[in-house]
C-alpha positions in Angstrom: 0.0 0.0 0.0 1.6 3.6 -0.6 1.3 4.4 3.2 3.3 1.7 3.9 5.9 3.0 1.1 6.1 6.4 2.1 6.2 6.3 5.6 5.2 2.9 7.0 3.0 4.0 8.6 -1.1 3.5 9.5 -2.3 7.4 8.9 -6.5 5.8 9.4 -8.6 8.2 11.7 -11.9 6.7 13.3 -14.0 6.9 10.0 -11.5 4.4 8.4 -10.1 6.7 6.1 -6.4 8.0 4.6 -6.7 12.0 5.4 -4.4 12.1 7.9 -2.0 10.5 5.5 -3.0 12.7 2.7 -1.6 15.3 5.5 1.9 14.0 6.3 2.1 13.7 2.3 1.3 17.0 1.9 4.3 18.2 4.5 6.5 15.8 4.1 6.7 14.7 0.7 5.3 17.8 -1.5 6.6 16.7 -4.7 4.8 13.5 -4.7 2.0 15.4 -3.5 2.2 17.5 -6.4 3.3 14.8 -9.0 -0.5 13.0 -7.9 -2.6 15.6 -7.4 -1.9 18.6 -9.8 -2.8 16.9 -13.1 -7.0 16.9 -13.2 -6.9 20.6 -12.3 -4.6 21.1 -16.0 -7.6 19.1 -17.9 -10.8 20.8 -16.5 -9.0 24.4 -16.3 -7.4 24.0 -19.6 -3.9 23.5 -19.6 -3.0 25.5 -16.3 -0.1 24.0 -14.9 0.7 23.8 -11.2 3.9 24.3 -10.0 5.4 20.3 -8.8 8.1 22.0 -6.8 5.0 24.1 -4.8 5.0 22.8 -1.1 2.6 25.4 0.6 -0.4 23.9 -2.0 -3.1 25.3 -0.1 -5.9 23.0 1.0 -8.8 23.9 -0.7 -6.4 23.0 -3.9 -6.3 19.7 -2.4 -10.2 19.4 -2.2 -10.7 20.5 -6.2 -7.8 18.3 -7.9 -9.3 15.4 -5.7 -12.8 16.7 -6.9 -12.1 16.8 -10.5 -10.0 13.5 -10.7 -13.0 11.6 -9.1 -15.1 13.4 -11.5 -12.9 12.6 -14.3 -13.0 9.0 -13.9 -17.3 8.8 -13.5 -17.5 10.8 -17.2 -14.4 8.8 -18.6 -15.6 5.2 -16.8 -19.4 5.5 -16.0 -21.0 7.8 -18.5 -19.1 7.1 -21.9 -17.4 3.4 -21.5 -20.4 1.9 -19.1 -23.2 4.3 -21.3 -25.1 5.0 -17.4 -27.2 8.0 -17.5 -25.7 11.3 -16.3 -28.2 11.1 -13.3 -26.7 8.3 -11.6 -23.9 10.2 -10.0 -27.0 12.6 -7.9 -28.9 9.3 -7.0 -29.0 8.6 -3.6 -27.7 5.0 -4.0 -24.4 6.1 -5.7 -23.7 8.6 -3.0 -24.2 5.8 -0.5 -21.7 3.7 -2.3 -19.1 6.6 -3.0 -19.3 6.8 1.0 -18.5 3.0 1.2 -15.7 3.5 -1.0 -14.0 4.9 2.1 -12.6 8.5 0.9 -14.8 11.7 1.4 -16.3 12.6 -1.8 -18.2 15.3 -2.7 -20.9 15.4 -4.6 -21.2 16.9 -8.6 -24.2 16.9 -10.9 -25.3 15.7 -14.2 -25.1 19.3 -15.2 -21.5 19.9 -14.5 -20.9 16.5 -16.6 -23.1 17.6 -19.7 -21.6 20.9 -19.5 -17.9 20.8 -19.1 -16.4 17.6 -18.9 -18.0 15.7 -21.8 -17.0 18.6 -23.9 -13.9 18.8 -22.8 -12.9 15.1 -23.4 -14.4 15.9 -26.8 -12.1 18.3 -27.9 -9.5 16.4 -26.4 -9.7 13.1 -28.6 -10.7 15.5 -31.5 -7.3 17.0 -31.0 -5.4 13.7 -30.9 -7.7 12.4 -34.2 -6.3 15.7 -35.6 -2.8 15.2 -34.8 -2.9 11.8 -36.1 -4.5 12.4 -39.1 -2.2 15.2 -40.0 0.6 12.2 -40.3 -1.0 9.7 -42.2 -0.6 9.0 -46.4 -3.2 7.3 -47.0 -6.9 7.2 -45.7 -9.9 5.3 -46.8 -13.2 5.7 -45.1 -16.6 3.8 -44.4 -19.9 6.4 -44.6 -23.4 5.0 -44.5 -26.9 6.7 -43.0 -29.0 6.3 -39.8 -31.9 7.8 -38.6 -32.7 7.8 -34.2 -36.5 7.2 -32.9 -37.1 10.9 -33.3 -36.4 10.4 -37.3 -33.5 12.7 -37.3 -30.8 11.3 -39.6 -27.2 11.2 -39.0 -24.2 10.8 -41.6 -21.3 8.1 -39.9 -17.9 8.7 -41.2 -15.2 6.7 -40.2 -11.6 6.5 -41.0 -9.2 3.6 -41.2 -5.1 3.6 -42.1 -2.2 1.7 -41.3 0.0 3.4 -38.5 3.7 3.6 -38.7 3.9 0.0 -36.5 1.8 -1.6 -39.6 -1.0 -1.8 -37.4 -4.9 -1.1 -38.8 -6.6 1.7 -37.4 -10.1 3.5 -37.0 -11.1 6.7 -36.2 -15.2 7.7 -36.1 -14.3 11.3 -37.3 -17.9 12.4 -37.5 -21.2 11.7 -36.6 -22.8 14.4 -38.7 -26.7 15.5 -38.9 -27.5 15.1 -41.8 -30.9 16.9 -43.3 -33.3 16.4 -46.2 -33.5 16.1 -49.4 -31.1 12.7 -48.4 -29.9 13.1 -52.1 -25.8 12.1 -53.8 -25.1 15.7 -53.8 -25.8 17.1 -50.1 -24.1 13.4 -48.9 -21.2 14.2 -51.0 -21.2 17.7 -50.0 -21.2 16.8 -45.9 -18.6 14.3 -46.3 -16.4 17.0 -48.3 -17.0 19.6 -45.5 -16.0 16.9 -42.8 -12.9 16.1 -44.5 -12.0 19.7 -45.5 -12.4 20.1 -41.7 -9.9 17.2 -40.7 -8.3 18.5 -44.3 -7.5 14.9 -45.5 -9.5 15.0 -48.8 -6.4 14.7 -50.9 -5.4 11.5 -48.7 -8.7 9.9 -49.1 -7.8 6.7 -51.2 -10.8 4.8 -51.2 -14.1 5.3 -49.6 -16.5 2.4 -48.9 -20.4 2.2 -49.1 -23.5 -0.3 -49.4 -25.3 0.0 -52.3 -28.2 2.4 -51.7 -28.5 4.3 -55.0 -27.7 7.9 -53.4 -24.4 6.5 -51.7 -23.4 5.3 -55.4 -24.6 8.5 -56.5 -22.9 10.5 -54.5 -19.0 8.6 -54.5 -19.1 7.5 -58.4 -17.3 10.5 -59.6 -15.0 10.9 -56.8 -15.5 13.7 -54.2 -16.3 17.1 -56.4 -20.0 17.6 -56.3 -22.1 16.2 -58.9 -24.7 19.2 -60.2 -26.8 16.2 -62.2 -30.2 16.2 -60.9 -30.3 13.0 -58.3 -32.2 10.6 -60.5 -32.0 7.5 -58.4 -33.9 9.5 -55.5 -32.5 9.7 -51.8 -31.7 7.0 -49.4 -34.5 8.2 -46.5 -36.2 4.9 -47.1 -33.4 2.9 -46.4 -32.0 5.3 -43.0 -35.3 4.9 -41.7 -35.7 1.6 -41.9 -33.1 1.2 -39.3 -35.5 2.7 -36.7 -37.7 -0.3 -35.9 -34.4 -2.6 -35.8 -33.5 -0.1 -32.8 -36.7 -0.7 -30.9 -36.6 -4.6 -31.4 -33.1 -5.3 -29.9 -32.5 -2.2 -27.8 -32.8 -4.6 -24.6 -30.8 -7.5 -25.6 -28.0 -6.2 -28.3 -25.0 -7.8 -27.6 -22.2 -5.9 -29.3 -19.6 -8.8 -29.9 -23.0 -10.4 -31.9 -22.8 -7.3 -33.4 -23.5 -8.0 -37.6 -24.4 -5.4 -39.9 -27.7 -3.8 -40.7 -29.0 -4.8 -44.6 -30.2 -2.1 -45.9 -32.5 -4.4 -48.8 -34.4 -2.1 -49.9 -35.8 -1.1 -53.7 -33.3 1.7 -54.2 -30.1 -0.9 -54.1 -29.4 -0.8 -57.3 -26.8 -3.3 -59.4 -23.4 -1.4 -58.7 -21.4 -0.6 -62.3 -18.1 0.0 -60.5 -15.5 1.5 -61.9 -12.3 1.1 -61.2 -11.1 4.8 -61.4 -13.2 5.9 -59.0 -13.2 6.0 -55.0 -16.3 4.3 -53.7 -16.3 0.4 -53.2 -18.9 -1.4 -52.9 -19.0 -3.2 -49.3 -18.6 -6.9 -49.4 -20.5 -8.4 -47.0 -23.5 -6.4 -47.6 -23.3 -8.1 -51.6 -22.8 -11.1 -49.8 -25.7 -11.1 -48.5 -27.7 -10.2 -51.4 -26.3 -13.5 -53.0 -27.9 -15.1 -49.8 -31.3 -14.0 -50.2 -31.3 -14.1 -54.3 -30.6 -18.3 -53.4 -33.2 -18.8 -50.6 -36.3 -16.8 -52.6 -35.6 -18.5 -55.5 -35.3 -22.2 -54.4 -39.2 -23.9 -54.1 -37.9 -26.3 -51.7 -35.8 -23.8 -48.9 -38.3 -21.4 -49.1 -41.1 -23.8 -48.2 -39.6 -25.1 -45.2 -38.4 -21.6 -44.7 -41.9 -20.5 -44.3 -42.5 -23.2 -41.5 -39.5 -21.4 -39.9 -40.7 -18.2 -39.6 -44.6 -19.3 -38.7 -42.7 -21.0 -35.8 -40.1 -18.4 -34.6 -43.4 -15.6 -35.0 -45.7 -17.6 -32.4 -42.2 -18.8 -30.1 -41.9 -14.6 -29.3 -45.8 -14.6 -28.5 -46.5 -17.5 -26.6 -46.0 -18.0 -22.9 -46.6 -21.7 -23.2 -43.8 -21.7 -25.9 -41.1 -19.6 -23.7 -41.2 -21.9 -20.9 -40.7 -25.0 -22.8 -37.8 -23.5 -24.4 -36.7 -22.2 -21.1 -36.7 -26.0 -19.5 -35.1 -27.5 -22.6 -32.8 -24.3 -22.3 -32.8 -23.6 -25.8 -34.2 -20.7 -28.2 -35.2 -19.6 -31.3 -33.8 -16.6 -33.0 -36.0 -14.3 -35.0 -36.2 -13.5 -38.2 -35.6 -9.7 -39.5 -34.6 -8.9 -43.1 -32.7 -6.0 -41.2 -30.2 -8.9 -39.8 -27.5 -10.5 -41.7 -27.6 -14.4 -41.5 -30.8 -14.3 -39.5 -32.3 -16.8 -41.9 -29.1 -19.3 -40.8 -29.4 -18.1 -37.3 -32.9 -19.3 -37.4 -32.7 -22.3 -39.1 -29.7 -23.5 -37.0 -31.7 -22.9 -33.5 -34.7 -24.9 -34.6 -32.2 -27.7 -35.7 -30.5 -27.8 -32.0 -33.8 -28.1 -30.6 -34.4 -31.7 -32.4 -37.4 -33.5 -34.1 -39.0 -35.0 -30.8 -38.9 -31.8 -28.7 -39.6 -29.8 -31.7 -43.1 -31.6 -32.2 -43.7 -31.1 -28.7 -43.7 -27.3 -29.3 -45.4 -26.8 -32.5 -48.7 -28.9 -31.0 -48.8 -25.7 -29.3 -49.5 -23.2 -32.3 -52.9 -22.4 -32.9 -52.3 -23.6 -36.3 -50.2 -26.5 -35.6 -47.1 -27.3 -38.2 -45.2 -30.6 -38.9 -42.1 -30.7 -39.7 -41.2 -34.2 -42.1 -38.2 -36.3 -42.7 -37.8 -34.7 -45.4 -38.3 -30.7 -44.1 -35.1 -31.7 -41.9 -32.7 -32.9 -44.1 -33.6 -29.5 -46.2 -32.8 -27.5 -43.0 -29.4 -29.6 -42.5 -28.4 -29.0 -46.3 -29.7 -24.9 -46.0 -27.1 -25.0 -43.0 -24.2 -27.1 -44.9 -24.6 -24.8 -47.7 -25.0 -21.4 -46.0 -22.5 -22.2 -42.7 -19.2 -20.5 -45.0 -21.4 -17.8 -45.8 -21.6 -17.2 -42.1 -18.3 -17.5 -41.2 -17.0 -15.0 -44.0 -19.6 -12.4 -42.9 -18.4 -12.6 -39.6 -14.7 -12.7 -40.4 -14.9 -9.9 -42.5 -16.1 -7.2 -39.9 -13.4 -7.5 -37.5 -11.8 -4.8 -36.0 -8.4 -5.8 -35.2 -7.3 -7.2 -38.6 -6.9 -6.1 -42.2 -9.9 -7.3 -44.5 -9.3 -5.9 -47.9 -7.3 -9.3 -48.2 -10.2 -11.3 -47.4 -12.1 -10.7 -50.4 -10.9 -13.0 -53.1 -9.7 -16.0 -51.1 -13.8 -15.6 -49.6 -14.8 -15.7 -53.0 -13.0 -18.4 -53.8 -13.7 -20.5 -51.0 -17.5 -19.8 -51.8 -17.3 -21.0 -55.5 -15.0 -24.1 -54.9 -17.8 -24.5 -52.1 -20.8 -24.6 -53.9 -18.7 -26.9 -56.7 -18.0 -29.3 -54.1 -21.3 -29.9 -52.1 -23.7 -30.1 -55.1 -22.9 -34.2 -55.3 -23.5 -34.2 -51.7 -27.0 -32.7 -52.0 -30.8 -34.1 -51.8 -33.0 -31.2 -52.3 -31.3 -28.1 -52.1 -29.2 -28.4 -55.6 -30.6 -25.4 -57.1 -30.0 -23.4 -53.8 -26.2 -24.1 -54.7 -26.8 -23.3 -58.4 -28.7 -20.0 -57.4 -26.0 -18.8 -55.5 -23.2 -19.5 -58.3 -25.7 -17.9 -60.5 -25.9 -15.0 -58.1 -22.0 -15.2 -57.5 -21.5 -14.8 -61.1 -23.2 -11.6 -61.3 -22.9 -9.7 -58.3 -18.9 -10.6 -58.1 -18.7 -10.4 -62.1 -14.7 -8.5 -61.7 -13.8 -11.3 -59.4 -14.7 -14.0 -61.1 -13.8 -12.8 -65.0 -10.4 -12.5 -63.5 -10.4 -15.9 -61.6 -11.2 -17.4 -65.1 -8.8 -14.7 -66.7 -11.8 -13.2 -69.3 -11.6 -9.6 -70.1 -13.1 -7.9 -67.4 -14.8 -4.5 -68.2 -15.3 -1.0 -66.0 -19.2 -1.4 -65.0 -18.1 -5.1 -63.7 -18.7 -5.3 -59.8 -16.2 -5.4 -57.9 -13.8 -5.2 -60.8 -11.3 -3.1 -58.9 -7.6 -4.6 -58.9 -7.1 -3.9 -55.6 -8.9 -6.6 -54.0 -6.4 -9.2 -55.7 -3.4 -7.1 -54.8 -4.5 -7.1 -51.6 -4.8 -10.9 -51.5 -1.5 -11.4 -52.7 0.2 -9.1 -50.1 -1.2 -10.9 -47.2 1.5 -13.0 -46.1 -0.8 -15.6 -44.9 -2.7 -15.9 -48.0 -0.1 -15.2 -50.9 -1.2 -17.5 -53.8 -2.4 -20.2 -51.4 -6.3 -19.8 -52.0 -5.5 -20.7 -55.7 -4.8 -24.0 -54.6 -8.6 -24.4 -54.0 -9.4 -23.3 -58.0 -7.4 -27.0 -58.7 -6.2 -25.5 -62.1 -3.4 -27.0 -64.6 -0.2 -26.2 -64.3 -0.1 -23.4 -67.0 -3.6 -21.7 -66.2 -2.7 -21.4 -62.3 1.3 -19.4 -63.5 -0.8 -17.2 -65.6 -3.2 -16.5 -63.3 -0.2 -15.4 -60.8 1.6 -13.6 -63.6 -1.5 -11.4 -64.3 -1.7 -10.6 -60.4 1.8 -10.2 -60.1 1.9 -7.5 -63.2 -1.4 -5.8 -61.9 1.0 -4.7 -58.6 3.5 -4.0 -60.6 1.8 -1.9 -62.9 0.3 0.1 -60.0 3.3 0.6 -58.7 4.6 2.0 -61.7 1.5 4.3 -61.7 1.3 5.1 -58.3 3.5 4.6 -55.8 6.5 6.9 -55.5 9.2 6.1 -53.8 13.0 8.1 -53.0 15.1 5.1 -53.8 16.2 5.1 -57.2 14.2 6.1 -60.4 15.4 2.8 -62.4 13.2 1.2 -59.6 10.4 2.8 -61.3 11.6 2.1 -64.6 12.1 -1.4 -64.2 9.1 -1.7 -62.3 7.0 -1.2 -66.1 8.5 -5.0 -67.2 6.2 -7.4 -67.5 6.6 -10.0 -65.3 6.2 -12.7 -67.3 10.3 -12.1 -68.0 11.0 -13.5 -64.5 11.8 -17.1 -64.5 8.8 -19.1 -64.1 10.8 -21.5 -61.6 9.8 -19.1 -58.7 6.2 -19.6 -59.6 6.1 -23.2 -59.1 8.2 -23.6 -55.9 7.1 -25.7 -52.7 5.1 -23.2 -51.6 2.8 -22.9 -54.3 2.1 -26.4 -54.9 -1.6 -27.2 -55.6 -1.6 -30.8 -55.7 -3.1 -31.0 -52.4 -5.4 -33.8 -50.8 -8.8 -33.0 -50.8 -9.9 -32.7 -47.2 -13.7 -33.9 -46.7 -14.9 -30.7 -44.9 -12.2 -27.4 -45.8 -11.5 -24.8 -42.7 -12.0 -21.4 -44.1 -8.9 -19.9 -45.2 -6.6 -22.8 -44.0 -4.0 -23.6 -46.5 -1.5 -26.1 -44.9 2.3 -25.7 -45.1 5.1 -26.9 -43.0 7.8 -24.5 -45.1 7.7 -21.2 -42.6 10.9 -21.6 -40.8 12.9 -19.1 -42.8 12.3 -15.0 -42.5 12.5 -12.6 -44.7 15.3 -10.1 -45.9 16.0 -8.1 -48.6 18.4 -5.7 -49.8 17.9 -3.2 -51.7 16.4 -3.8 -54.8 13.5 -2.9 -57.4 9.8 -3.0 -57.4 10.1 -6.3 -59.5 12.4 -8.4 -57.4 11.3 -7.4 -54.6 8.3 -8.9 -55.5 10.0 -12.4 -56.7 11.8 -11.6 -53.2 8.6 -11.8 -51.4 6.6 -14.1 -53.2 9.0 -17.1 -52.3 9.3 -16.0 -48.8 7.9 -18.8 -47.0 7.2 -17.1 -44.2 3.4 -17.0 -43.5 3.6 -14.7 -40.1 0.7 -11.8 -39.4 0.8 -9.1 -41.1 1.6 -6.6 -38.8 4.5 -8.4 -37.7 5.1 -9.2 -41.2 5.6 -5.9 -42.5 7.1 -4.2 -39.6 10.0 -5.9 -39.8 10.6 -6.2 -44.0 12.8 -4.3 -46.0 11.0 -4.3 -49.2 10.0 -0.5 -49.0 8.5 -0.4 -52.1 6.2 -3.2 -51.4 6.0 -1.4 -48.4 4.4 1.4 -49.4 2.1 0.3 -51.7 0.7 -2.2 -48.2 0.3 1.0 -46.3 -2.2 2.3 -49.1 -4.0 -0.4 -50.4 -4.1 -2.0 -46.8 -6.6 1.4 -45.2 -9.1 -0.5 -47.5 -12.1 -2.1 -45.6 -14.2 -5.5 -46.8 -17.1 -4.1 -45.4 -19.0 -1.0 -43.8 -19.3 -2.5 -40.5 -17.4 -0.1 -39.0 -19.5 2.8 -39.3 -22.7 0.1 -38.7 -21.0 -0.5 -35.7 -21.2 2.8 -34.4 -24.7 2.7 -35.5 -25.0 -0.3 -32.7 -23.8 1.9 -30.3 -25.7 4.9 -31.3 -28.8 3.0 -30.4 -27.6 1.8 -27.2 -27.0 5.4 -26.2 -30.4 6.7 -27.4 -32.5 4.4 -25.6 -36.2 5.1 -25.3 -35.4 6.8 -21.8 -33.1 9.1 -23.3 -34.8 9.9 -26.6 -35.2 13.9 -26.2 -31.4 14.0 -25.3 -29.6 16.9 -26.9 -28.8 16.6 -30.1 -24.8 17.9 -29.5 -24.4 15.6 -26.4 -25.8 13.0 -28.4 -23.0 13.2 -30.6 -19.9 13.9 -28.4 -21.5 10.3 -26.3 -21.3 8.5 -29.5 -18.1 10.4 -30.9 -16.1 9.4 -27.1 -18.1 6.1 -27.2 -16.3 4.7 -30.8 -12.8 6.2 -29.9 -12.6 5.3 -26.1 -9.3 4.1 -26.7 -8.2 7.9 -27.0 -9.4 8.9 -23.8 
C-alpha cells in the first residue's frame, strides 16, 4: 500500500479513512503530493499548470484536484465506457456507495458532466484524431446513413489507415446531422465539408459504401459535387428503416454479436463499379444479397423456410412456448430482413432443438405445423450450404485485422464450395446453383479474373485492388489458388496477371525516394521472370482433398525461414517476397521487411475495408445510447456520447 511505502505508517482516523496521510504527504513529501494531485486541475481548467516544486499547495487546492480526478474518472468510466445516465452520479444509491468506498467525496451533478467535462474530453480526442491524421498518407473511409426514434438522420464517417507499426486503425471522425432532401449531392457535400475540416480530402484513397442508389450516386465521380439532378432518388427509405431494428433489440444487443444492418431495400441498385473511382462497394453487404437471391428463389428452402418463420413468429408470442424452451434451455432466433444471417441463425436454432422436442412445441400453435423427414434434411443441407457464408460475414467485420485481403480467397472458397457440395445434395441443388448464378453476377470483376476473361469497367467489384491485396497478405499469398485446382499453365498465368497488376500500380502510383530505375524497371512485364519461382514448394496445388475445408486454412510446414532483402526494385522485390515462405501476421510481417517499395504500396491499399461495419458498428452503439429513456437528449451531447463512445481508446 503507498502508506506503507512512504512512511510505513497506519495514517487511518476513526472513520477508516487515509486523510491524515494525505496530511503527512502533503508536508512531508510535497513533490509527490504535487506529481498525484496537480494533473486533473490542468484538464478541466485547460492546460493551467501547477507548479510540482509548490509545497505550501493550499488545502482547498487539495479538495478541487481530488474533486475533478473523481469526476474525471465517473465521465471517462461510468458515462461514456459503461453508457449509465448522467443522473446516476446525484442518485442517492451512488452517493451511498461513494461513501463506502472509504474517501470523502463530494458530490457533482449531471449538469456539470453535460456541460464541461463531456465537452472537454471531446475536444481532447478530437485533437489527438487531428494530430494523427495530419501524419498519415493514406486514408480510406466507411460512410453510411441512420436515422434515431425521433427520425432525425445522421451521416457516420469513419476512417481507417495503417500506422507507422503496420498496425490497422479507426477513427469515427464524425457523426454528422445530416438533413433532407437525403440526395448524392448534399451526402457528397457533408462528407467534403468533414474532411476539409480534418483537411484529409487529398489522402482519401478509397471510400467504402452499401449499395443504396444515393451512396453510389454521391462517390461514383470521386468527391467534387455532382450538379446532375439525383435521378436515383435519396436514401430516407433505407435510413429509416433502421429505426424499428433499434426498438426490437435495444434490450438484448450484444455488441460482440454485433452484424451489420442490410439495408434491402428497392433503391439498391446493381453497382457498375469502376475502377477509377473512389467508392467500393462493401462486401458483405453483396454477400448477403447472394444469400437472399438463393433462398427466394429455391421452391424447396423457401417452403420449409416459411414453416421457420410461422414457428419463430408464435415462439416470441406465446407463454406456453417460452417456458418450454426455457426447460429445454434452448431458443429460437428471429427472423428480421434487417439482420445479416438471420435466416441461418434461425434455421440453425430450430435444428438444435431436435425432431421430438420440436413436435412437442409446435402442438402448441394455434395452427399447428409438422415438420417431415424430409423438411429436416432440407434444413441440414440450408445449414451445410449457407455455414461458409456465415463465417466469411463474420470474419470480415473485425476490428483488429486487415480485411481488404479477405475478399478474393472468400470468394474463392465460396465458389469451390458450392462446386464441391452439389454431389452431396438431396434437395437443395438449385440453392447451390442459385448462388453461383448469383456469385456470377454480383462478383462479375472477381470471377472474369479468376477465369482470366476480359473484365470491363461497369463489372462489380472489378477493382484490382482486392487481388493485390490478396497477394500481399503473407498468410494468403497464392495459397487460396490451390482451391481453384487449375493445370499447371492456367494457375502461373493467373499469378503472372496478379503479379503484373501490382506492378503496374506501382509503376502508376507509388513513389518512392530510392532510385528512379526502380520505377523504370518496375514497367516489365513480369512474365520475363523465370517461371521456376512460380512453381516452388510453396505454391504447390496438388493438395489432398480434405472432406470438410477450414476457411482460409491452407497447410504448409515450409515457414521456418524470414525474410530479408536488400535493396532492390519494385520487380524483385516482389520475386523476393513471393517465395518468402514465411506465412507470419501481417503486422508483424511488415514491420520488420525491408522491401520499402512493397511497403508502401501495403500502407495504401491495406486502409481498405471488406465491409462497412465499421460505421454500422457505431450505429450499434448509437442506439444503445439513445435508448427510449433518453430519446429527447440533446442533439450535440448525443454526438460527443457516440463520438467518445467509438474512440474510447483515445481517452
Amino acid at each position: 500500500m503507498v502508506y506503507v511505502n512512504y512512511a510505513n505508517r497506519n495514517y487511518k482516523d476513526q472513520n477508516g479513512i487515509f486523510s491524515n496521510f494525505l496530511k503527512h504527504l502533503k508536508r512531508v513529501h510535497p513533490n509527490e503530493y504535487c506529481r498525484i494531485f496537480n494533473l486533473e486541475d490542468e484538464f478541466i481548467s485547460g492546460g493551467k499548470h501547477a507548479n510540482d516544486d509548490d509545497s505550501t499547495a493550499t488545502a482547498s487546492t487539495t479538495v478541487k484536484s481530488r474533486r475533478n480526478r473523481v469526476a474525471l474518472s465517473m465521465a471517462k468510466n461510468l458515462i461514456v465506457r459503461c453508457n449509465l445516465p448522467f443522473k446516476i452520479v446525484e442518485s442517492a444509491g451512488f452517493r451511498d456507495f461513494m461513501k463506502e468506498c472509504g474517501f470523502k467525496f463530494e458530490p457533482i451533478s449531471a449538469k456539470k458532466l453535460k456541460r464541461d467535462i463531456i465537452p472537454s474530453f471531446a475536444n481532447n480526442v478530437l485533437k489527438k484524431i487531428q494530430e494523427t491524421l495530419n501524419k498519415v498518407n493514406h486514408v480510406t473511409l466507411t460512410i453510411d446513413g441512420w436515422s434515431d426514434r425521433r427520425c432525425r438522420s445522421f451521416l457516420g464517417i469513419t476512417c481507417h489507415f495503417i500506422d507507422d507499426k503496420m498496425i490497422p486503425q479507426a477513427y469515427l471522425i464524425d457523426f454528422v446531422r445530416l438533413k433532407s432532401p437525403h440526395t448524392g449531392e448534399n451526402i457528397q457535400q457533408l462528407t467534403e465539408d468533414v474532411l476539409d475540416e480534418f483537411e484529409i480530402k487529398e489522402k482519401v484513397f478509397k471510400i467504402i459504401t452499401d449499395n443504396a442508389s444515393s451512396m453510389i450516386k454521391a462517390y461514383k465521380f470521386g468527391l467534387l459535387v455532382d450538379e446532375e439532378t439525383d435521378k436515383y432518388g435519396d436514401i430516407s427509405k433505407s435510413m429509416s428503416g433502421t429505426a424499428p431494428m433499434l426498438d426490437d433489440y435495444d434490450h438484448d444487443i450484444e455488441l460482440n454479436d454485433f452484424q451489420v444492418i442490410d439495408v434491402c431495400q428497392d433503391d439498391d441498385i446493381d453497382d457498375p463499379e469502376d475502377p477509377a473511382t473512389l467508392r467500393l462497394s462493401c462486401f458483405a453487404h453483396t454477400l448477403q444479397l447472394c444469400v437472399r437471391d438463393g433462398l427466394k428463389n429455391s421452391s424447396h428452402v423457401s417452403r420449409v423456410l416459411g414453416k421457420c418463420q410461422a414457428l419463430a413468429k408464435f415462439s416470441h408470442k406465446s407463454s406456453k412456448v417460452a417456458d418450454l424452451l426455457d426447460e429445454l434451455n434452448q431458443r429460437i432466433n428471429k427472423m428480421n430482413v434487417t439482420r445479416w444471417n438471420s435466416e441461418y441463425l434461425l434455421i440453425k436454432s430450430i435444428l438444435l432443438i431436435g425432431k421430438n422436442d420440436l413436435e412437442s412445441i409446435t402442438k402448441l400453435m394455434d395452427n399447428s405445423i409438422t415438420f417431415s423427414n424430409n423438411d429436416f434434411t432440407v434444413l441440414e443441407e440450408i445449414i451445410n450450404i449457407l455455414e461458409p457464408f456465415y463465417e466469411i460475414s463474420i470474419k470480415c467485420q473485425a476490428e483488429a485485422i486487415v480485411t481488404a485481403s479477405l475478399v478474393v480467397p472468400a470468394v474463392v472458397h465460396l465458389v469451390t464450395h458450392l462446386r464441391d457440395i452439389k454431389e452431396n445434395l438431396s434437395f437443395c441443388t438449385k440453392l447451390a446453383q442459385q448462388l453461383q448464378s448469383s456469385f456470377e453476377i454480383r462478383f462479375a470483376g472477381i470471377i472474369k479474373r479468376l477465369n482470366q476473361d476480359e473484365v470491363e469497367n461497369n463489372d462489380p467489384f472489378s477493382d484490382s485492388i482486392y487481388f493485390m491485396a490478396a497477394a500481399l497478405d503473407p498468410q494468403f499469398k497464392f495459397y487460396w489458388i490451390r482451391d481453384l485446382r487449375l493445370p499447371a499453365n492456367a494457375e502461373n498465368r493467373l499469378k503472372q496477371n496478379i503479379l503484373q497488376l501490382i506492378l503496374d500500380y506501382i509503376s502508376k502510383y507509388v513513389t518512392t525516394s530510392s532510385t528512379n530505375s526502380s520505377h523504370q524497371r518496375a514497367d516489365q512485364s513480369f512474365s520475363s521472370l523465370p517461371l521456376s519461382s512460380l512453381s516452388s514448394a510453396t505454391f504447390s496445388s496438388s493438395t489432398p482433398k480434405p472432406k470438410r475445408r477450414k476457411l482460409f486454412n491452407y497447410n504448409d510446414d515450409n515457414n521456418d525461414e524470414s525474410n530479408d532483402s536488400t535493396s532492390m526494385d519494385a520487380a524483385n522485390e516482389l520475386e523476393a517476397y513471393i517465395n518468402d515462405p514465411v506465412r507470419s501476421r501481417f503486422s508483424e510481417y511488415w514491420l520488420n521487411s525491408r522491401f520499402s517499395i512493397l511497403k508502401t504500396l501495403v500502407i495504401r491499399i491495406f486502409s481498405v475495408q471488406a465491409s462497412s461495419a465499421p460505421v454500422e458498428r457505431v450505429f450499434s452503439y448509437a442506439g444503445l445510447i439513445l435508448s427510449p429513456r433518453r430519446a429527447n437528449m440533446n442533439e450535440k451531447l448525443f454526438k460527443d456520447l457516440i463520438f467518445l463512445k467509438v474512440n474510447q481508446h483515445l481517452l
